[in-house]
N, C-alpha and C positions, 0 to 999 in steps of 0.2 A: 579883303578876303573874297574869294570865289565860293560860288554854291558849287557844292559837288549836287548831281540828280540820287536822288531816295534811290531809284531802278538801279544805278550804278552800282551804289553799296549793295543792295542786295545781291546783285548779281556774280558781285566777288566771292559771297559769302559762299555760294553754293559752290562754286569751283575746288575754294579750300577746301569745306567739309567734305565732299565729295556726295555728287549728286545720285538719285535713284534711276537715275538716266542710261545708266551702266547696264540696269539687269531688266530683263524683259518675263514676261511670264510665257510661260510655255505649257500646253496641254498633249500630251499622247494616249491615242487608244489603243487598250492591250483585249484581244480578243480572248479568252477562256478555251482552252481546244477542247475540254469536257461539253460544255453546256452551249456554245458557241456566242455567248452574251459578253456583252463589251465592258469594259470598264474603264472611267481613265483617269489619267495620271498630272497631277496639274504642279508645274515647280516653278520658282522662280529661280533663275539663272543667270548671270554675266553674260552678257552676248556675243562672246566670244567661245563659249563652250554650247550654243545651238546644237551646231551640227553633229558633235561628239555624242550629247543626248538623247537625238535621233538614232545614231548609229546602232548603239546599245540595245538588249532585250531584255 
């Protein structure tokens, strides 16, 4: 019999279940046009819809 490596296995494991590698955190700052004080806006996101959620107000 052959040793498979421990790293190996694990490495399969995260491919199938599907890793967190996918979504990225994103922060936006939404200005207040009353009081002019900032607030923001923190999401986790697919990183394929970045720039979409930029786009947006």
């Amino acid at each position: 019999m052959a040793k498979v490596s421990k790293n190996a296995r694990v490495g399969k494991k995260t491919v199938i279940a599907g890793s967190g590698r996918e979504h990225v955190k994103v922060i936006k700052s939404i200005k207040d046009p009353k009081t002019g004080k900032y607030t923001y806006k923190e999401v986790m996101i697919h990183k394929d819809n970045v720039k979409e959620f930029f786009e947006k107000k």
